[in-house]
N, C-alpha and C positions, 0 to 999 in steps of 0.2 A: 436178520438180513446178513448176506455176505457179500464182504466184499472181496475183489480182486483185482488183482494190478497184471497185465501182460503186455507184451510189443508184439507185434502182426510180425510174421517168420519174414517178408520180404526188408523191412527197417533195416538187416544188415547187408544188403545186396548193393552193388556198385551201383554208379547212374551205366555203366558199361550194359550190367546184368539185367536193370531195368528197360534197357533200351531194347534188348532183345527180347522181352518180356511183350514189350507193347508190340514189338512188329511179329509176336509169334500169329501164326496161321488160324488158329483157335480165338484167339481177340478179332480179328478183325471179320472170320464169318457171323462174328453178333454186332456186324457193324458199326465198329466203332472206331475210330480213328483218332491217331495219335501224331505228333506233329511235336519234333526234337529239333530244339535248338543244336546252332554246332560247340555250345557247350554242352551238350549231352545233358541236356533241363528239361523235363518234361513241363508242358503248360497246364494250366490248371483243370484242365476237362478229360486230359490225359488223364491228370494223378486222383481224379474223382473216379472216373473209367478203370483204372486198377483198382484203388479200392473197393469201389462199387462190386466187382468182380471177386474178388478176396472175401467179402463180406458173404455173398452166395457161396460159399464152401463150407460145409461143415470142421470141425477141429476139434479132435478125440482127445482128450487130454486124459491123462490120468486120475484113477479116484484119488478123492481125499483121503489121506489116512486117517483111522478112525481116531479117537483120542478117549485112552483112557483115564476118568474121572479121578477114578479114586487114586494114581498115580501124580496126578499133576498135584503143586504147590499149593498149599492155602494159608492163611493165617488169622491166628487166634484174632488180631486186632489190624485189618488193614488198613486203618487210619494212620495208624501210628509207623506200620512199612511204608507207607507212601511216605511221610513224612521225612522219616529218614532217608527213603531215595533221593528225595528231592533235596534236600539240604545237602545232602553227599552232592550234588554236581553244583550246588548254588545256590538252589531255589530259597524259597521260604513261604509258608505256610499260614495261614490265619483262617482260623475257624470261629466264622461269626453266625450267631441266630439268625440276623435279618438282611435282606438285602441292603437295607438300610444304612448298615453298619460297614462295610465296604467303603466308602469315602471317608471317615474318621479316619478308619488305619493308612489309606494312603497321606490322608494331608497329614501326619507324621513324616510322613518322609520328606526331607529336604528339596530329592530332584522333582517329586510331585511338584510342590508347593511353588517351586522355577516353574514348571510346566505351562507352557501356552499355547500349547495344539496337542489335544486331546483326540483323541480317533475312540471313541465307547462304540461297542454294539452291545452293550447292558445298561441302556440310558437307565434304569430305574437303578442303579447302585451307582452310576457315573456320569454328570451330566457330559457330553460329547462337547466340544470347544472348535470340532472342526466338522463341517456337512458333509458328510459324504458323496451323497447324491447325484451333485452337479460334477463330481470328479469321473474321469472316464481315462484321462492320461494316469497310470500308478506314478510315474516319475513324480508327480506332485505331491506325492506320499512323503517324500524324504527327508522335510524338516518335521515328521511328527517326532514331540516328544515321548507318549506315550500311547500304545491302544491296550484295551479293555477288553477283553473278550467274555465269548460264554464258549464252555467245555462241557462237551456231553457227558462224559464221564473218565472215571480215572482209575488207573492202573496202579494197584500198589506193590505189584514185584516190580517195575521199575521207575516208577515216578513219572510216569510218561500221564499226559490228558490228553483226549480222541477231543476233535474239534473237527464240529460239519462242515466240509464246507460250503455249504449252500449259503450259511451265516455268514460269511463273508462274501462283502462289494466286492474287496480286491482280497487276492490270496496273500498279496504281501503284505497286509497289515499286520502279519505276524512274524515278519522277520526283516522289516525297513525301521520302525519304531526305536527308539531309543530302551525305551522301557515297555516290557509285558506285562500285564496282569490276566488273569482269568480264573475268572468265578464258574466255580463248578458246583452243582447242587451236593449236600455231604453225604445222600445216600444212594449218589450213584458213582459207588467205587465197585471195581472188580479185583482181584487175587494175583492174576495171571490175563 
């Protein structure tokens, strides 16, 4: 699968430019109608009514560039580059057989062991200390000690791990936490 990230070509146009947008002559023979505050704020059926409109446009973009294989990076052992990226910025590493074994090595650690609001989405290596579930505000996120995640896989030219995000309730559980972990399966690393 691929993914892509872009912004719709209107995101950088004034609410001036959008204003003249909605009251052009072409909008409104598909009857539609638009209704501007005299802060120049489109209402919400306006701003449905342009994109809706936006969306029926085709957008030609450029090919991919091909990418040649035998040119890009590999390595003899990319356990061992991830490893090293990841220590290079901070991280650290542990490669355990089992899921199992995942909570030994944290209850090592001092801040674990304080820890009393746990956020796991890998209950089976980390019991969770907090439910998720019934949370809907993230602000309520903010005294976790630690979340647990699962990582799809990992990158060993730069230490980076791909995480779905479907797997996560909140997006912020990966950057409100005091402390990260995530468990990645060990045979799904990539190169590059």
């Amino acid at each position: 699968a691929e993914y892509m990230y872009f912004r719709p070509r209107f995101a950088s146009r004034t609410q001036r430019e959008l204003s003249t947008v909605a009251s052009s002559s072409s909008l409104e023979s598909d009857s539609v109608r638009f209704r501007m505050t005299s802060t120049m704020k489109a209402d919400t059926s306006a701003k449905q009514a342009i994109l809706d409109r936006i969306s029926t446009k085709p957008v030609d973009g450029p090919e991919l560039p091909r990418v040649d294989h035998a040119a890009v990076t590999t390595f003899d052992d990319p356990h061992a580059k991830f490893t090293e990226m990841l220590e290079f910025v901070g991280g650290q590493v542990h490669r355990v057989r089992r899921a199992a074994d995942v909570l030994p090595i944290l209850d090592e650690i001092p801040v674990f062991q304080d820890a009393s609001r746990i956020a796991s989405l890998v209950p089976r290596c980390v019991p969770p200390t907090v439910d998720l579930a019934p949370i809907d505000d993230p602000h309520m996120l903010s005294t976790l000690d630690w979340t647990i995640a699962l990582g799809e896989f990992m990158v060993a030219e730069n230490g980076a791990i791909w995480i779905n995000g479907k797997t996560l309730p909140h997006r912020v559980l990966l950057f409100i936490a005091q402390y990260l972990a995530i468990v990645v399966p060990a045979e799904q690393i990539v190169s590059y």
